[in-house]
Every structure is written in structure tokens, then in C-alpha cells.
PARO-75232 format. One record per residue: residue in one letter; x, y, z of N, C-alpha, C in turn. Coordinates in steps of 0.001 Angstrom, whole numbers, plus 524288, in hexadecimal, padded with zeros to 5 digits. Layout:
N
AXYZXYZXYZ/...
***
This chain:
388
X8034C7FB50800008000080000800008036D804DE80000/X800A9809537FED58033780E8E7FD1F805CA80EC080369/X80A5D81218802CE80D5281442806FB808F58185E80898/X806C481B5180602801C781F138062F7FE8481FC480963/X7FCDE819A180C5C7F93C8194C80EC17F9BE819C9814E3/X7F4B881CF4816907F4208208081C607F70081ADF81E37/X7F72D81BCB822D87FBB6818278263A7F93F81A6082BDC/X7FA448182F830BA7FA378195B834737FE9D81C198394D/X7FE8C81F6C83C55803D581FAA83F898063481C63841DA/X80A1F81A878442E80CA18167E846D880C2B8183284DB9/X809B681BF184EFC8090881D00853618038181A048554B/X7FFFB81B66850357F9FC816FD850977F99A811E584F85/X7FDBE80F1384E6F7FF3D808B084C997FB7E806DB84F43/X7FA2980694853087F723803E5855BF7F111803658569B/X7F03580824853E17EBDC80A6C853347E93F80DB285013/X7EAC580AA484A387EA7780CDA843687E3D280C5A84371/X7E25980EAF840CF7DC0680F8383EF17DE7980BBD83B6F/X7D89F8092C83B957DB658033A837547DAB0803E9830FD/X7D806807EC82E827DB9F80A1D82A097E1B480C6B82A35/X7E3CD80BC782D767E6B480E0B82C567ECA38085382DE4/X7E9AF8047582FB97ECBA7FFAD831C27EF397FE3182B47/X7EE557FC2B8290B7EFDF7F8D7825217F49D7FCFE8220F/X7F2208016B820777F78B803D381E257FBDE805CA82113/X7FACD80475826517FFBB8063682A2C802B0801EC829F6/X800BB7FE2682C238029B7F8E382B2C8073F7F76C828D6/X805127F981823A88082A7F75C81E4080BB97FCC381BE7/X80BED801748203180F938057B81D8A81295806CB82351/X81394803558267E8167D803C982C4A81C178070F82AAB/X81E24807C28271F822F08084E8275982364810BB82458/X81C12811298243381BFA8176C825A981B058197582A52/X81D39814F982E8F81AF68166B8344D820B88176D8360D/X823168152E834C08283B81419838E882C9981353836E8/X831FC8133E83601836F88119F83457836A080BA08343D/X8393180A1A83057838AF8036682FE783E277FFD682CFC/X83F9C7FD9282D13844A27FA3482C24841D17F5DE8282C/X842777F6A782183842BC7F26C81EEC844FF7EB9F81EF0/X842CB7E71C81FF6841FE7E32D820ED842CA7E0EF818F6/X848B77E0CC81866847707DFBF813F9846F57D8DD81208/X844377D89580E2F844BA7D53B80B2B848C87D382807A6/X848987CDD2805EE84E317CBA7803D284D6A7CACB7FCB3/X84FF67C8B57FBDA84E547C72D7F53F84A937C3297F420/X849347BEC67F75B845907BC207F5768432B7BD2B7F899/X83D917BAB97F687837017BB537F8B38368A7B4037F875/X8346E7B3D77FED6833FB7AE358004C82E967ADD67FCC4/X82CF57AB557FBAF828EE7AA787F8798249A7A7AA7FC17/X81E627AA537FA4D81B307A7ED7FD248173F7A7807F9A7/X818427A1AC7F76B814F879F347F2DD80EC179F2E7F5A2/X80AB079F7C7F0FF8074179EC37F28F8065E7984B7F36C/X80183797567F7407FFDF7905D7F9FB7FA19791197F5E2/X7F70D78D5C7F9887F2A478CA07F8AE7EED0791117FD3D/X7EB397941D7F8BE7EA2B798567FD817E636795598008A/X7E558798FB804CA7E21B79639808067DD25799E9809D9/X7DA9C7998880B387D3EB79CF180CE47D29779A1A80F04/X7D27E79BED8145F7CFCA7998F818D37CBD879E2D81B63/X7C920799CC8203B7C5E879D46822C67C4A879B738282D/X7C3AF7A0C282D557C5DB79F8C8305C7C1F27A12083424/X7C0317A06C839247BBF17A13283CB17BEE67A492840FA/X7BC827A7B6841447BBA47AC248448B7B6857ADCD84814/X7B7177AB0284D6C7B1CE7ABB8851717AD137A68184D27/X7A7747A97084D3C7A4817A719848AF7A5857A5D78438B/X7A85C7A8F8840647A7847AA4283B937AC3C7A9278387D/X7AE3A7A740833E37B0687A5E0830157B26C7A91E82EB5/X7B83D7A91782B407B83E7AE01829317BE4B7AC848252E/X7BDCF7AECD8203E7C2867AC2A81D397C7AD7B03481BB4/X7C9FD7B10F819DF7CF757B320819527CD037B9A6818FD/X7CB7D7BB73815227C9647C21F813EC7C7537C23981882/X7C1D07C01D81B917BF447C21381F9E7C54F7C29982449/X7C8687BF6F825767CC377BF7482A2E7CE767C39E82712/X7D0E27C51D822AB7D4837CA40822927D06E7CF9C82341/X7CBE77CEFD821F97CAC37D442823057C6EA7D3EE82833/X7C6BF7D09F82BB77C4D77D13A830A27CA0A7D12D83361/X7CE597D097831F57D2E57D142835B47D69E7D5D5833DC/X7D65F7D9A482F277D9357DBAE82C1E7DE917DB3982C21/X7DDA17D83B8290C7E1F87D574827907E3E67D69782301/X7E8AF7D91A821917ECA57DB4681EE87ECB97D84381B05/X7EF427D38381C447F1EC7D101818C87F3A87C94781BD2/X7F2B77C6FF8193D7F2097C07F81ABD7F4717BD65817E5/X7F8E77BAC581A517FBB37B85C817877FC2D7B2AE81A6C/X7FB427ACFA8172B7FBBC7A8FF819357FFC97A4E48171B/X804CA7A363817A3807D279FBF815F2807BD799DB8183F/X8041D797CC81574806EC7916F817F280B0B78EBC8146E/X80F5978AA68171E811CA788298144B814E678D3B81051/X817D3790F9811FD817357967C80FED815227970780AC3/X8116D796B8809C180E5F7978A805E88092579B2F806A0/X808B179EF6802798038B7A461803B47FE3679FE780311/X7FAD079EA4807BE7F66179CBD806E47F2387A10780844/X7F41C7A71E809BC7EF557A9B1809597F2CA7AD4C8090E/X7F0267B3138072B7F1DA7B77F808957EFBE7BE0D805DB/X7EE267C09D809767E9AE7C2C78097F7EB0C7C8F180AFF/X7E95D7CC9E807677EB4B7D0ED808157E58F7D56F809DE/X7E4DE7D8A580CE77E0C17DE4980E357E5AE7E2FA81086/X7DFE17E73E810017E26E7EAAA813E37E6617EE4E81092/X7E6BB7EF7F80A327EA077F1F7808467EF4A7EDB78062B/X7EF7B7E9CE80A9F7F5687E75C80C937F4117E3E9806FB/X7FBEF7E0C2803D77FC617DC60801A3800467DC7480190/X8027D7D74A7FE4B807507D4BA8000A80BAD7D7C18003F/X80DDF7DB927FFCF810D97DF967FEB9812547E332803F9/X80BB17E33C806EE809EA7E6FA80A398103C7E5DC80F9D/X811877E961811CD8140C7E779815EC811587E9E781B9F/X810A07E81281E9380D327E7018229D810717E7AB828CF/X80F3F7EA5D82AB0810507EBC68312C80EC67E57B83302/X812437E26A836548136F7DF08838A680FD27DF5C83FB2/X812547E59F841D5810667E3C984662813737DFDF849B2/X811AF7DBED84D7C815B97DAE385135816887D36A84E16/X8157B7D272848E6817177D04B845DC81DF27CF2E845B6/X81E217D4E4846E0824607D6CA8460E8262D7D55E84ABB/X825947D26F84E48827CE7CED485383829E37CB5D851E7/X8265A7C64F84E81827FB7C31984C7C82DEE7C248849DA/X82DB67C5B38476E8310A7C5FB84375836F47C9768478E/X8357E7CCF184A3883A8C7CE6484EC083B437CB6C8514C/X8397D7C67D8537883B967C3388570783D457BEA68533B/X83C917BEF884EB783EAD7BB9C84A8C841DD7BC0B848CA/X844DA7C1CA847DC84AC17C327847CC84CD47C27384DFF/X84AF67C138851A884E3E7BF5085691851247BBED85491/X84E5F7B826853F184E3F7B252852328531B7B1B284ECF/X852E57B60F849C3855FC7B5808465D85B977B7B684953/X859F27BB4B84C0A860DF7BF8F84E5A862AA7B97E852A3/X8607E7B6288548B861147B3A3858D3863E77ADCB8560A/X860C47AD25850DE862EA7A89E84DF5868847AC8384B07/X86A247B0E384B5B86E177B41D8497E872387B4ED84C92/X871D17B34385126874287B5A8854F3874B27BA3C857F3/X872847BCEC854698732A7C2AC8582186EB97C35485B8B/X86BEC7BF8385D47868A37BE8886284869EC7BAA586480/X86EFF7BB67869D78717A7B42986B7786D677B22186D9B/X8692E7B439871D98652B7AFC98729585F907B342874B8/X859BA7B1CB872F6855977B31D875EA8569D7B56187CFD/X8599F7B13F87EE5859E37B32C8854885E327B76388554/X85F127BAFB88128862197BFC48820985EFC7C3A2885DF/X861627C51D888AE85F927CB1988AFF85EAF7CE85883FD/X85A057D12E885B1858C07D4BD8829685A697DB9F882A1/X85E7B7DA6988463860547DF62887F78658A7DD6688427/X8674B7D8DE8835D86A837DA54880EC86BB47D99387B13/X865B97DC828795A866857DE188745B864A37E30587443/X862167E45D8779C860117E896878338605E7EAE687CA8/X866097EE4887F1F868927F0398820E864C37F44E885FA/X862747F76F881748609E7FC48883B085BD57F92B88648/X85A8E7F486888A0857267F50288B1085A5C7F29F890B7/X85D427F20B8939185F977F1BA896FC85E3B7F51E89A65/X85B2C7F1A189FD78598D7F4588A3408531F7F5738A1B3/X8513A7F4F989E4F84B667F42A89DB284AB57EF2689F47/X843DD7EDB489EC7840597E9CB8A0A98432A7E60A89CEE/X846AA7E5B1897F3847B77E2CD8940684C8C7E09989672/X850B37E2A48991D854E97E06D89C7D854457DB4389EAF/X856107D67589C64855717D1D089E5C84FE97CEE989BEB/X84F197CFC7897F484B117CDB18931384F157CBF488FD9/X84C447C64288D5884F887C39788A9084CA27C59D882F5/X84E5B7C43F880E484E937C45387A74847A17C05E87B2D/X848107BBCB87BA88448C7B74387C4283F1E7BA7187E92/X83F077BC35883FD83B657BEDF88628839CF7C43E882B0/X83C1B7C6E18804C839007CB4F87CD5837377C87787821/X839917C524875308382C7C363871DB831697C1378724E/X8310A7BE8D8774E82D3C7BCC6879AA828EB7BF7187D78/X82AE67C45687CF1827647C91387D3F826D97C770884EB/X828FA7C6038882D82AE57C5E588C5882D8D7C8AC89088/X830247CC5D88E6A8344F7CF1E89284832527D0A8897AF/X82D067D0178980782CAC7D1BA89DFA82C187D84B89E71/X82BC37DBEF8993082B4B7E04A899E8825C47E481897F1/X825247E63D899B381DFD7E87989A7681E697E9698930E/X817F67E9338912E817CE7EB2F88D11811497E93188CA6/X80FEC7EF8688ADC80A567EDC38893B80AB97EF1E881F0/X806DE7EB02880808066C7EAF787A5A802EE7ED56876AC/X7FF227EE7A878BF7FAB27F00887A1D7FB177F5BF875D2/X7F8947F4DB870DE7FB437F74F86C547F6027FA5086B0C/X7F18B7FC1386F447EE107FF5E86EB37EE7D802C687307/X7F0DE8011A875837F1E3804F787C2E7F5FC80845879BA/X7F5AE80CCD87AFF7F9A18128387ABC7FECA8133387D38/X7FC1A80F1D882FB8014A80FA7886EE8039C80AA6886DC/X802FD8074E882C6803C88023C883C6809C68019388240/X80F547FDFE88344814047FE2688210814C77FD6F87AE6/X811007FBFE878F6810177FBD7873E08103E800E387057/X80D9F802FB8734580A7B807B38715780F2880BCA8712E/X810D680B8687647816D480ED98790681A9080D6A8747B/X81B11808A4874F781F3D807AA870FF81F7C80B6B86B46/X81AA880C1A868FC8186880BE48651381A0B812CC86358/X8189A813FD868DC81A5581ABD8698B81F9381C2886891/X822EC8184C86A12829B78170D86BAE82A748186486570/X8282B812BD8618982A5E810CB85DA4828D7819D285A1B/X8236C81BC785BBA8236E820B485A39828AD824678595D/X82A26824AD85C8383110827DC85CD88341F8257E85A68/X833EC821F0855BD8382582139852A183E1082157855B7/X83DB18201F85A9084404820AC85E5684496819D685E43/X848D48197F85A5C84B8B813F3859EB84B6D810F18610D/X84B338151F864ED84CCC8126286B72848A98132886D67/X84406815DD86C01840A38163886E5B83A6681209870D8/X83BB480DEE86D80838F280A4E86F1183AE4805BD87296/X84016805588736184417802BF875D8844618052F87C18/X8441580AAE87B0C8443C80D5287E3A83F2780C0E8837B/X838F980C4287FE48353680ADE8820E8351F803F588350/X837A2800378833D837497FA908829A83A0C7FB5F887C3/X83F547FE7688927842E67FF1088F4084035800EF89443/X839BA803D6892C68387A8073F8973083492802BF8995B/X832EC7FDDC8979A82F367FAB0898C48309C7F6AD89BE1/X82E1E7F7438A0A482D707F3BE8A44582DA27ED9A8A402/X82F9D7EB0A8A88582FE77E5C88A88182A037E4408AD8D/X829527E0688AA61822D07DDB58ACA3822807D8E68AE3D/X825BD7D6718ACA2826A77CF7C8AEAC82B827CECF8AC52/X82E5C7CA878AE9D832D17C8628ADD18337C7C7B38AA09/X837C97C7428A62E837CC7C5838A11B836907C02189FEB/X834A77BEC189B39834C07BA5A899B382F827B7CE89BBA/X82B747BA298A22A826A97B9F88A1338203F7B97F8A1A2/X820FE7BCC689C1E81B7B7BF2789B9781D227C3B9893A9/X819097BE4E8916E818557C00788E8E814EC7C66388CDB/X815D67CA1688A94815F67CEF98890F815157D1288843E/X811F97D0B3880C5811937D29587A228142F7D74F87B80/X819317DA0A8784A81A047DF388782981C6E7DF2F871E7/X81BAE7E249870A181F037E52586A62823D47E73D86E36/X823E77EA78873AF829D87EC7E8723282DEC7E87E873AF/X82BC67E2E687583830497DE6C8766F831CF7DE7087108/X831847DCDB86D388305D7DAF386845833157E03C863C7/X8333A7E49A8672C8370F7E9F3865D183BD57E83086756/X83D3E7E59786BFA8411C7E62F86F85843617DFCD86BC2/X83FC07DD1E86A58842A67D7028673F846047DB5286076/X843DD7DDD48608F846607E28685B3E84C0C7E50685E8C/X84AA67E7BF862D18501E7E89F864EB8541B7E35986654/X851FE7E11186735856927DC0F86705857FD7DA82862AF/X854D37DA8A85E2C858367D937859D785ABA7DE04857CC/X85A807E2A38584A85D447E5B8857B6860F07E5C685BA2/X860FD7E2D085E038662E7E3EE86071869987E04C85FC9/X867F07DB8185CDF86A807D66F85D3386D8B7D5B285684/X868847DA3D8520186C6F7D78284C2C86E8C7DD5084C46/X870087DBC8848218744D7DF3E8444C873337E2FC84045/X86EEF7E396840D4869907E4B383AD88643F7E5D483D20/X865517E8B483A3F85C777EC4D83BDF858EA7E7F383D77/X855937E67084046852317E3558409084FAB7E0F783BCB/X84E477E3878383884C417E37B8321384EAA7E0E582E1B/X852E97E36182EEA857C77E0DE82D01859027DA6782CBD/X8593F7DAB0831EA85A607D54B83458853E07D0CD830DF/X850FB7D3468321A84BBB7CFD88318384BE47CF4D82B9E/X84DB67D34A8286584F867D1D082172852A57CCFA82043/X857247CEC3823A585C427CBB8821BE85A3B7C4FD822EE/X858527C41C827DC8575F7C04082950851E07BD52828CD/X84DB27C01E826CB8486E7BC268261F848147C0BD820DF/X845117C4F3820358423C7C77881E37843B47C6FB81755/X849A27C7798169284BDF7C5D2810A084DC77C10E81014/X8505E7BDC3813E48510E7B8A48127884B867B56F8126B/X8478D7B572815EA844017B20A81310840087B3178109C/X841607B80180E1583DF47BA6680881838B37BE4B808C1/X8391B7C07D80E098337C7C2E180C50835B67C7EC808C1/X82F697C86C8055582D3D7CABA800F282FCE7D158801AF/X82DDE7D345805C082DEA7D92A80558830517D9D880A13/X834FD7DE51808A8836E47E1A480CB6831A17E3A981170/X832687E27F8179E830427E40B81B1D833CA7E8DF81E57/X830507EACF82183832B37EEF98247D831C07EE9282A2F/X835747F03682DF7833487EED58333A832D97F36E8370B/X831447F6928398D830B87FB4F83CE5836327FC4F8414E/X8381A801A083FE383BB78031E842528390580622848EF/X83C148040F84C2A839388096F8521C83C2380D8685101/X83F8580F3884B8683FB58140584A8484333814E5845B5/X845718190D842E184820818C283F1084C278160E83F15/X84CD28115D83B01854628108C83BE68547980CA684256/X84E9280DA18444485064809098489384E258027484868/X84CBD8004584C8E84CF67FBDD84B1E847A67F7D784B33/X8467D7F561847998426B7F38C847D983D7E7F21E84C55/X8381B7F33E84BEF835B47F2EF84F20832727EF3585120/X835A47E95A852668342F7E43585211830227E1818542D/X82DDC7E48A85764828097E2B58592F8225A7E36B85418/X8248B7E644852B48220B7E94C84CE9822FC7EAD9846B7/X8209C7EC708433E821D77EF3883EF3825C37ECAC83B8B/X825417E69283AF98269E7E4EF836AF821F17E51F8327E/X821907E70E82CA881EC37E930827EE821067E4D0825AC/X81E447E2A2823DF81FEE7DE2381EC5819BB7DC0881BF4/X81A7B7D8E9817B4818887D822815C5814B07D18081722/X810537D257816B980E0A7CCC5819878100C7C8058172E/X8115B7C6CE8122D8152F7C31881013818157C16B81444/X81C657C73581221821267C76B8162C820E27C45C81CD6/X81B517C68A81F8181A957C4288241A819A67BED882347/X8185A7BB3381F888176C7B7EE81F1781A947B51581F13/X8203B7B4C881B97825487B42F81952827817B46B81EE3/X826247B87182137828CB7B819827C4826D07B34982C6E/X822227B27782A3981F967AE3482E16822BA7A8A282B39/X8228C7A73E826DB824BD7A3E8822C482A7D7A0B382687/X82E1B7A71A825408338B7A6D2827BA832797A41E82D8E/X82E627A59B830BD82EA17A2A8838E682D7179D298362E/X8282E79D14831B1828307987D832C082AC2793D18309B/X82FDB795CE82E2083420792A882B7E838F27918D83039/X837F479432831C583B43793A28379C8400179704836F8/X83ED479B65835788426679F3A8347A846AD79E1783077/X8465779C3982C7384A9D79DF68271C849217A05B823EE/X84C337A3FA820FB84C8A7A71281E9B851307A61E81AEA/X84F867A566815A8854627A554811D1857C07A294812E0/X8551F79E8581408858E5798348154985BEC798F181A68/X85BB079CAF81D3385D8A79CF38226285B4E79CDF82848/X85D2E79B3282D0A85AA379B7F8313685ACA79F258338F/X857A17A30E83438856877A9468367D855967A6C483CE6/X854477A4D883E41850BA7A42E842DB851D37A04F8450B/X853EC79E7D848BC8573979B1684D7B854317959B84C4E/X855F67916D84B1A8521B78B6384D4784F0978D7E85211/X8499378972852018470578B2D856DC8456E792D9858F2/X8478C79605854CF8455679B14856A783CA779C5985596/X83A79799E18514C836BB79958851DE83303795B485469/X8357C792E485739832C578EC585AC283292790BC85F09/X837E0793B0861BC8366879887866748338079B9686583/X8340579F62861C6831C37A41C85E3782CB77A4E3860D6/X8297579F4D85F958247E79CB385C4B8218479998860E4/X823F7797BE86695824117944F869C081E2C794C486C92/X81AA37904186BB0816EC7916F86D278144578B0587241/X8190678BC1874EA81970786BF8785F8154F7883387BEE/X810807857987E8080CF57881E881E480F167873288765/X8145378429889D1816357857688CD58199F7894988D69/X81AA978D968881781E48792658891181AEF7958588C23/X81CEA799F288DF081B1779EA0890CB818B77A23F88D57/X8193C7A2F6886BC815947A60F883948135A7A1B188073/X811A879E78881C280D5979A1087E4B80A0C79E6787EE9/X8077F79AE687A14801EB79BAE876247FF4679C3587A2F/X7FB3079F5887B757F5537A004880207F8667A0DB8849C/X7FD147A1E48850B800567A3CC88BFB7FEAD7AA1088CAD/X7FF5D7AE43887468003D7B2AE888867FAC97B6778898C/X7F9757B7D688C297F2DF7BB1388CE47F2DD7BE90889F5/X7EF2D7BDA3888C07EDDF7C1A2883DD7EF497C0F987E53/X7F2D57BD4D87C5D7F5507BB27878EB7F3077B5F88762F/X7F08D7B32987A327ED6B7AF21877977EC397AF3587376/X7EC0D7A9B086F497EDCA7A517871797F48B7A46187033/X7F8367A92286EBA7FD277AA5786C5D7FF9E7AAF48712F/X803FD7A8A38706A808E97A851872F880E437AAD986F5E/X813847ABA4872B9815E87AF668706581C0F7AE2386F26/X81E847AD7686D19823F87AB7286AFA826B27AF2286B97/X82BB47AF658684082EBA7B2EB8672D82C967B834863A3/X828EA7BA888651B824E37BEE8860FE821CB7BD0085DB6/X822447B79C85E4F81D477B49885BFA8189D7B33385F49/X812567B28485CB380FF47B1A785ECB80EEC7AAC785E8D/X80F1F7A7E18625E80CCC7A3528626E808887A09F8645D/X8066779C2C85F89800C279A818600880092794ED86498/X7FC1579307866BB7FA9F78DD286A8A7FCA178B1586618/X7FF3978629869397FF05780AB862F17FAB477C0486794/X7FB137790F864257F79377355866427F1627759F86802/X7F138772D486CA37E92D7742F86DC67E76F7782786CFD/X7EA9A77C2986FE07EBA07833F870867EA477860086BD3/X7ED8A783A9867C37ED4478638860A57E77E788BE85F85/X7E8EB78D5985CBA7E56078F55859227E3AC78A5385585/X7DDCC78A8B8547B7DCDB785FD852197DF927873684A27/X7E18A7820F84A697E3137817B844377E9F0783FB8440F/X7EB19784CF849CE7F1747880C84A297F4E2788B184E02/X7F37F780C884F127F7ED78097851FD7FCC377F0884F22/X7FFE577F27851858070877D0484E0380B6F77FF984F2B/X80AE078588851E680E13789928515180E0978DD6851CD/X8078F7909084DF6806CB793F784C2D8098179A35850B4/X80CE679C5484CC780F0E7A28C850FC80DAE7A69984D62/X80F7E7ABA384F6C80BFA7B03784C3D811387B57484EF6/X8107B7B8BD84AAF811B97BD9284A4080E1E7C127849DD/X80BFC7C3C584F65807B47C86484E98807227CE1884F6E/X805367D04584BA68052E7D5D284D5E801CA7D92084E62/X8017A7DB5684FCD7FBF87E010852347F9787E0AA84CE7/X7F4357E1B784BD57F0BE7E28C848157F0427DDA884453/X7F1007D8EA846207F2467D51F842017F5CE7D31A83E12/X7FB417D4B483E257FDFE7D37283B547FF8E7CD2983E93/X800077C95A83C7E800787C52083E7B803D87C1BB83990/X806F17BC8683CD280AE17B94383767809F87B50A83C31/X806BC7B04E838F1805897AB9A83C9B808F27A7F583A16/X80C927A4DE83D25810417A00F83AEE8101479A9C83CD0/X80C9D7969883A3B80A507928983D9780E5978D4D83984/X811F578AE283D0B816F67897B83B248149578414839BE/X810C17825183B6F80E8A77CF883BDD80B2977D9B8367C/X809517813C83521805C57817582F468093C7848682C83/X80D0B7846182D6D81133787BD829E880E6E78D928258B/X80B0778FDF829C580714793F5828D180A1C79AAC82BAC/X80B0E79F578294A80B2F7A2948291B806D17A519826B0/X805BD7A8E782959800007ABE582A75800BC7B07282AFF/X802657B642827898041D7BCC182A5F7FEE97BD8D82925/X7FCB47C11782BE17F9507C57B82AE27FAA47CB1382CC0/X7F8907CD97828DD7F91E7D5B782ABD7F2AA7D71F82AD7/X7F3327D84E82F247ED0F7DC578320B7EF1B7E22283465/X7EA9F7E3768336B7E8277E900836D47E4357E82683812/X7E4AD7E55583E067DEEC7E4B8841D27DE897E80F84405/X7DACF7EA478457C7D81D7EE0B847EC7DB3D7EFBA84DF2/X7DCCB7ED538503B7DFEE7ECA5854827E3F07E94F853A1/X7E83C7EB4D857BA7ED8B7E943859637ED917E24585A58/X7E8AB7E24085CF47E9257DAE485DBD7E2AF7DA8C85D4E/X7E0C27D79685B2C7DC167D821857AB7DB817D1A585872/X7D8647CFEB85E717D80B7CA5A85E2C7D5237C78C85A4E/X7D0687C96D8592E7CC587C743853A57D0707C52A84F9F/X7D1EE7C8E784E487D5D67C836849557D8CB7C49084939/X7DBD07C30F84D957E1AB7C10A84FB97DE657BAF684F37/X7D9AD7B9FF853727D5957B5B0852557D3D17B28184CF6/X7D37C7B6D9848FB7D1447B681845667D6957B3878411A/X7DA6E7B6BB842537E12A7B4C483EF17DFE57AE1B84123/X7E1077AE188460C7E2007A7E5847EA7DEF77A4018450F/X7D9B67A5B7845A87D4B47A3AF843207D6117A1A583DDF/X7D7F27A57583A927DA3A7A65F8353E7DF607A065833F9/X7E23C7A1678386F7E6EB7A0C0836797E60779989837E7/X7E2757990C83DB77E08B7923A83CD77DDE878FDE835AC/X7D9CB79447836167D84D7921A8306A7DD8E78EF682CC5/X7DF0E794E182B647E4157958E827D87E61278EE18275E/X7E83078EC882D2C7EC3C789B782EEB7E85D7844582CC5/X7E3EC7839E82D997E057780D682D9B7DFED77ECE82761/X7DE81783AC823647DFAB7843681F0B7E2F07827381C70/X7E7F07842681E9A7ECE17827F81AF27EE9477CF281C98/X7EB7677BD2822697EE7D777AB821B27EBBC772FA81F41/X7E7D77735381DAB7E4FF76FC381C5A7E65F76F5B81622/
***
């Protein structure tokens, strides 16, 4: 779509009149400074399958692929089984071309260059003090937090998420990222209180997930962006150059957030976890790093149905994880984990149906349970479908 089109401020992100959601979305990079995510010479190829049209129950009533995208507004729908396109579905202005605000999507993929800096060496182990990659927080609530525990959204330090509240640490943050001051959100992550011991009591926060960006900036050698090119983004072929959000000019990526790419592209990214991390005939990603990642043991401490309010999802390394066995969403047990972001941007990777699933929304709200209900609903069919 035209560069042309009205757009929203980045001060109201949270609270766009929903004409005005979809072309913000997809022009993020007239909001803020941003670091190109380039692409390589080949394009992994994603042959078309056998398509598929299903249909899926919601409360009473039935309802088939068009009715779920425009009762959930839904951007853009992309389904790979066996990596092959068995659906894919464009509204909303958006198509294949379109590149798309991520949202906290962009976790996934920052705790996935851990993985890679850690299978690199320049992360010697998860039980690092996080202090010593990231100095300037010495003597904050972060002093004596391991790499493992932020990753796992754990540290034991206060944070509300709460992305309609004004005064909420979200919101604060949000004000921080306003001043374009490369230290200024780092700055606000040092003044926050410690609330329980580290390691526990699980915590949803975006600025842990800032602070997993300061550790890898403190650990490679190369822009955050950079790093995510060299090592997944051009070796295993996605289509179109992406871009990722700076907390200020020339500074450093904003890893809880504001990866822009293309829904392909997100797809091609789900593809890569569920190959077990290679890229261009190489191993990016440690043996065993997506089985921790991904770990959805119901005797861990973040199993599936442990966290309140989180039900029935449990929580990995910035991944979300599903119940397996009795527990399972019906039609999805095996595995199934997820990458999610506020307003619906979602990338479901169910390793057992060898099924990748992205979608791009502008729901009406930040966490929009109907909707979220309605995907699951969707995505049993789907599984049900293909596998038959």
C-alpha cells in the first residue's frame, strides 16, 4: 500500500481507532528509526499442496475460512503443512508483499538468536548472571538474575503489562521508547523493584524481553539485525528484506517488539523452529535448544494450565506452550507452541502435524479472548483436515 496512507501516532499504539490499525501496522517504520533485516540470494520456496477449506465451531454456530477472517480481522492467513501453501488468504488492504508489525511475535525470534549467540559461543551458558552482559544494571532488582530466568520471564522483578492502563510499566515503557534516548529505556528497566526471588514466579513483561536484546547486544559483534540476517533471515531464504524497531536512532534493536516482515516471511520463520533450526545446510541452534525452548513437561513450574490468567498456555523460552495427552486442545495434541502478539498477530508450530500456521490481525483490543478461542477452534479443524 501507498506510503500515503493516514497512519497512526506511536504514542496511541495501543489505542488506534481501528481505521487507522491496519495501515499503521504495515507502515511501522514511519513511526520510529529501524535497522534493515536483510535478505540473501535465494528464496526458500513454498510450493503450493493440496488446498484445504475447512470449517470450524464457535459456541453454537459453524463458521468457514472468510466468516473466521472477517469476524476476527484478520490481515492475512497463512497455512504450511509438510511445508507446503495449503491455504492462504489475504484482507484489510494487506498481500503477500505487505510487511506487517509483529508485536511480541518478535520474542520468539529474540530468544532464538540466544540460542544461536549460545550455539556461537558468545553466550558461555543460560546460568550467566545477566549483569554480566549488561553491566549498567548492577545494583538493580536485575543483580543476581540469570540469562535462563529473563528468558523465562521470571526474575522476580515487579512489572505490570497491562497495555490499556496509562500508569501501567508497559505503558511507561512506551513513554521511555518516546525520547528517542538510546539509555533511556534501560534506564527505566534499573528503577524497578524486586517482588519475589528470582527464578519464582512467572511474570508476562515486554521490558524482560528488552533486557534479552541488551544481552545480545552485549554478547555479539554486530547489530542485533544484523546478526538475525547473517544467521537465519538470508541463509534460509526468506523472500523480502524485513525491518526491526530501533529504542532510538543508530541504537539497538527493540526485542520485545517491532519486527515488520512479511507473513510468508513469518511463515519461512516458523518452517526454520520447525526444522530444528538449520539454515543453509547449517546448525544455527544448539542440539536440544528447541525442546527447552518449547518444554511443555506438566511437572515443570511453567506447564500448560500452571500460569493464572494464561490458561490453558504455558511458557518456554518466549514461547508459548500448549497441554499434550488428556489436557490437549482437542485435534492438537503432539507439541503444539506459539509465538503471540497483542492484536492478533500469531505463528502456531505443531511439530507432530508438521503444520505452521502465521496470521496478521487488528483486533479490536490488545488481547481479544473470542478471537484467540476462535484461532484454536480454527487451527483443531485445520489439524483434523490435513491430517486426514
Amino acid at each position: 500500500m501507498a506510503d500515503t496512507e493516514a497512519i497512526g501516532r506511536l504514542e496511541d499504539l495501543m489505542t488506534l481507532a481501528p481505521e487507522l490499525q491496519a495501515p499503521t501496522y504495515r507502515h511501522m517504520d514511519r513511526l520510529y528509526a529501524t535497522r534493515t533485516i536483510k535478505r540473501g540470494a535465494q528464496v526458500h520456496p513454498l510450493p503450493a499442496g493440496r488446498a484445504v477449506d475447512v470449517r470450524y465451531r464457535a459456541g453454537d454456530a459453524e463458521f468457514g475460512i472468510d466468516a473466521f477472517m472477517a469476524r476476527n480481522l484478520t490481515a492475512g492467513l497463512l497455512v504450511l503443512k509438510n511445508g507446503r501453501v495449503v491455504l492462504e488468504r489475504y484482507a484489510m488492504g494487506n498481500d503477500a508483499a505487505t510487511r506487517w508489525m509483529s508485536f511480541s511475535v518478535a520474542k520468539s525470534i529474540a530468544s532464538t538468536l540466544v540460542g544461536a549467540a549460545l550455539h556461537d559461543g558468545l553466550i558461555a551458558s543460560l546460568d550467566d548472571a545477566v549483569v554480566a552482559y549488561v553491566p549498567a544494571l548492577r545494583s538493580s532488582a536485575y543483580d543476581g538474575v540469570t540469562l535462563r530466568q529473563v528468558l523465562q520471564m521470571s526474575s522476580g522483578v515487579a512489572w505490570n503489562e497491562d497495555y490499556l492502563d496509562p500508569a501501567s510499566d508497559r505503558r511507561r515503557m512506551l513513554r521511555a521508547q518516546l525520547d528517542q534516548d538510546a539509555g533511556a529505556v534501560l534506564a527505566f528497566m534499573a528503577t524497578l523493584p524486586r517482588v519475589a526471588p528470582a527464578g519464582t514466579r512467572f511474570n508476562y513483561s515486554t521490558g524482560e524481553t528488552y533486557l534479552v536484546g541488551r544481552i545480545l547486544a552485549g554478547a555479539l559483534r554486530e547489530p542485533i539485525g544484523d546478526y538475525l540476517s547473517r544467521k537465519i533471515w538470508a541463509p534460509f531464504g526468506m523472500e523480502a528484506d524485513a525491518y526491526w524497531q530501533l529504542d532510538a536512532p543508530g541504537g539497538q534493536e527493540f526485542a520485545g517488539s517491532g519486527v515488520n516482515a512479511t507473513l510468508r516471511d513469518f511463515g519461512r520463520f516458523g518452517l526454520f523452529i520447525l526444522g530444528g533450526g538449520m539454515a543453509g545446510g547449517q546448525r544455527v541452534l544448539p542440539e536440544g535448544w528447541l525442546r527447552d525452548a518449547t518444554r511443555a513437561d506438566p511437572a515443570q513450574r511453567l506447564a500448560p494450565g500452571t500460569l493464572e490468567g494464561y490458561e490453558p498456555m504455558g511458557y518456554g523460552y518466549q514461547w508459548w506452550t500448549f497441554p499434550r495427552g488428556a489436557q490437549a486442545l482437542p485435534e492438537l495434541d503432539g507439541g503444539l507452541f506459539a509465538a503471540l502478539g497483542i492484536f492478533g498477530q500469531q505463528l502456531y508450530i505443531h511439530p507432530k502435524e508438521q503444520l505452521v500456521v502465521a496470521i496478521h490481525s487488528a483486533w479490536p483490543q490488545p488481547v481479544h479472548g473470542p478471537s484467540l478461542v476462535e484461532t484454536h477452534a480454527l487451527l483443531g479443524a485445520l489439524a483434523g483436515a490435513l491430517r486426514a
